[in-house]
VEXMARNU-872397 format. One record per residue (C-alpha): residue in three letters; x, y, z. Coordinates in steps of 0.001 Angstrom, whole numbers, plus 500000, padded with zeros to 6 digits. Layout:
<fipas>
AlaXYZ...
</fipas>
This chain:
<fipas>
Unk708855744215279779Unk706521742310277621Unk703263742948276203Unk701516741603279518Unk697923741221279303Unk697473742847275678Unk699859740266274316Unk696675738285273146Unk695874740748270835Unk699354739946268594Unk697659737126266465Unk694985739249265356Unk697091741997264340Unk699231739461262723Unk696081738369260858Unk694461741681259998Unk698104742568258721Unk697844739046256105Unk694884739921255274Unk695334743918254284Unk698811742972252492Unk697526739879250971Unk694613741740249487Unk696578743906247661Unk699422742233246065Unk696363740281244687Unk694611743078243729Unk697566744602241837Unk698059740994240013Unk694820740767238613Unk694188744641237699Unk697642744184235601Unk696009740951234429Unk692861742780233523Unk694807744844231833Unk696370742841229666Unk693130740985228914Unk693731737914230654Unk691124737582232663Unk687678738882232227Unk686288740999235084Unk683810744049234436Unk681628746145236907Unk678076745417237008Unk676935749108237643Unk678305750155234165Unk676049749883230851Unk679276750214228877Unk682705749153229973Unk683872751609231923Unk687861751477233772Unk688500749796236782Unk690888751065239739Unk692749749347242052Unk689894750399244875Unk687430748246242092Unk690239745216243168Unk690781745455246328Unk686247745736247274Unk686084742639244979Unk688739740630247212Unk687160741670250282Unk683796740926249484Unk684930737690248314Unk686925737096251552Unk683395738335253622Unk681496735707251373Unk683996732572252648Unk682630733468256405Unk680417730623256872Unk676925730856258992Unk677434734794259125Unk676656735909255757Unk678034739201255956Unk677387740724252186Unk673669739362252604Unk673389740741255796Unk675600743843255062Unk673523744122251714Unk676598744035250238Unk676716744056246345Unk679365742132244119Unk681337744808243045Unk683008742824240280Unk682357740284238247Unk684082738068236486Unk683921735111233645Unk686341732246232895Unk688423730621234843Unk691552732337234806Unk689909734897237248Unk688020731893239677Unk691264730349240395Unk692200733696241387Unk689742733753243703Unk690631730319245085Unk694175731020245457Unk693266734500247274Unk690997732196249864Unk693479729843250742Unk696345732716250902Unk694353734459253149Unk692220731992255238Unk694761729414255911Unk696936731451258150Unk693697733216259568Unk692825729783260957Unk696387730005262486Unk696313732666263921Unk693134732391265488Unk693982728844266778Unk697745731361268232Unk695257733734270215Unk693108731015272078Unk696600729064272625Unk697707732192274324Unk694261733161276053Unk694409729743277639Unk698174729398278616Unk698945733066279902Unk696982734272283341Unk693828736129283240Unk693927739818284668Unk690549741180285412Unk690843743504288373Unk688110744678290400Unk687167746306293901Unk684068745350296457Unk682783747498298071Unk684226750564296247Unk682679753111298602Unk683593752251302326Unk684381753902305624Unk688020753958307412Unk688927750607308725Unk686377748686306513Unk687761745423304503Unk687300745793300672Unk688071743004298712Unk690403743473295536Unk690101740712293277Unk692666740758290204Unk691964737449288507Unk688642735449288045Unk690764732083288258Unk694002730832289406Unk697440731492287724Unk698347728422285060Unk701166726665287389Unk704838728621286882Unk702964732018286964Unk702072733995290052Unk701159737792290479Unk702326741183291729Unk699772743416293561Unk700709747054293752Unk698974750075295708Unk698753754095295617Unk697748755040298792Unk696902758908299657Unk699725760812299834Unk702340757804299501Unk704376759522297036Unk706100761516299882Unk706138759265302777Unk707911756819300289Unk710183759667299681Unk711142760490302620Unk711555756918303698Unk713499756028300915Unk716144759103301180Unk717201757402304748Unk716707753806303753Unk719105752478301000Unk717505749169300586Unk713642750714300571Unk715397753320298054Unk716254750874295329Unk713633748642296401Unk711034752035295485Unk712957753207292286Unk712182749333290630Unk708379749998291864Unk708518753674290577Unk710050752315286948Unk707615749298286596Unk703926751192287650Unk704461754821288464Unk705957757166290923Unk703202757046294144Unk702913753053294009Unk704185750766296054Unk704061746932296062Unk701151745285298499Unk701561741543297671Unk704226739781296138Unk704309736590294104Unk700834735765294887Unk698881732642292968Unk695675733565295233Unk692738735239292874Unk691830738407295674Unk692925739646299049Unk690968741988301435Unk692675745405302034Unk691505747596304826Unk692065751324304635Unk693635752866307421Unk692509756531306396Unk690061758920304161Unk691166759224300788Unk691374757392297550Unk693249754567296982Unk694069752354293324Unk695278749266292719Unk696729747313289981Unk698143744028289314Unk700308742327286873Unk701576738636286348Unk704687737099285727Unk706805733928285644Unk707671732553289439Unk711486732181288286Unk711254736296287321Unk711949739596288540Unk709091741887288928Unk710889743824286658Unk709786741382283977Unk706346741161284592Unk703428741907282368Unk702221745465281601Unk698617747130281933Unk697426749949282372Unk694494749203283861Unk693838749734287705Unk691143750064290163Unk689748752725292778Unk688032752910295701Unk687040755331297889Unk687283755828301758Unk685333757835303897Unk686081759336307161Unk684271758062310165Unk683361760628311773Unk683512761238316116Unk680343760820316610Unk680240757210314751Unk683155756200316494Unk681366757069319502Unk678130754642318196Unk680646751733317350Unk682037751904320920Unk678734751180322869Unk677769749256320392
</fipas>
């Protein structure tokens, strides 16, 4: 099962990651090249020289990194203050190599998560109306657009007390029994699957009885198993009311 839906968010962990481990090793080069005097970087707060940790470093990379993020101008915005500062060149090209370290494969990676945002399908489910009366249509939508072509998606659906009709169904049915224990591994013991293999973008669903129903939907490659489909956690519930004798008996004349 792969990352589904959340997979987007890979490139930016893969860049936060670059940047936190990147920021480091350079900040232990140049403290151990402080050290030894080779470069020439003090802190502005102190009327004397005064030590510098690797904290001192690792602010002074950052703020340098913030400062590269053109039209936002974080530190100015931030009121940020320099928290090092430095003379000579030895420490500038420093500074230039830390850019490009870090910045380069930032630009890759953000270039990786609208690659992915645009190639995978979109999964944005939703209910209207989510209050309604037995019998009523509601209309579940799971995507705002249609599946890129080679994709198509799964609709699954927890009815009121499915969890022991399926059961009970399944214990006499060997097909419905296997068929149930792949639903109950992929989403959850009480689900069962609604639509299959769909590339439309909703479907209306009318309740049969009172009770509270959730849906959920995940995508997946038309050539795959629904066992290899995308994973979310995120569903949606509505809510169905009992009609009631009396507005039955309205309806009827009516």
């Amino acid at each position: 099962m792969r990352g589904g839906d959340y997979g987007w968010l890979s490139p930016l962990l893969w860049a936060a990651a670059i940047f936190f481990f990147t920021t480091v090793i350079f900040s232990a080069v140049t403290q151990l090249l402080w050290e030894w005097r080779v470069v020439d970087i003090s802190d502005p707060s102190c009327t004397t020289p005064c030590a510098l940790i690797p904290d001192n470093f690792f602010n002074f990379y950052t703020w340098h990194f913030l400062e590269s993020i053109p039209l936002f101008k974080v530190n100015e915005t931030l009121q940020l203050k320099e928290p090092l500062v430095y003379r000579g060149a030895a420490a500038g090209w420093l500074v230039v190599a830390f850019k490009v370290a870090v910045i380069l494969p930032l630009i890759q990676a953000i270039r990786s998560y609208w690659k992915l945002r645009s190639d995978l399908p979109s999964l944005r489910i939703d209910a209207w109306p989510r209050i309604v009366h037995e019998g009523e249509k509601v209309t579940i939508r799971w995507t705002p657009s249609e599946p890129p072509v080679g994709y198509v998606f799964d609709v699954y659906i927890e009815e009121p007390g499915i969890g022991q009709r399926e059961a009970e169904a399944a214990s006499t049915n060997e097909d419905l029994s296997r068929e149930q224990a792949a639903t109950n591994l992929l989403v959850g013991a009480g689900w069962k699957l609604w639509l299959e293999g769909e590339t439309n973008t909703s479907a209306e669903y009318a309740a049969p009885r009172a009770g509270s129903y959730r849906f959920q939907a995940r995508w997946r490659k038309t050539a795959e198993n629904r066992a290899q489909a995308s994973s979310t956690p995120r569903t949606v519930r509505i809510i169905v009311k009992q009609v009631h004798s009396n507005e039955r008996r309205v309806n009827s004349s009516q």
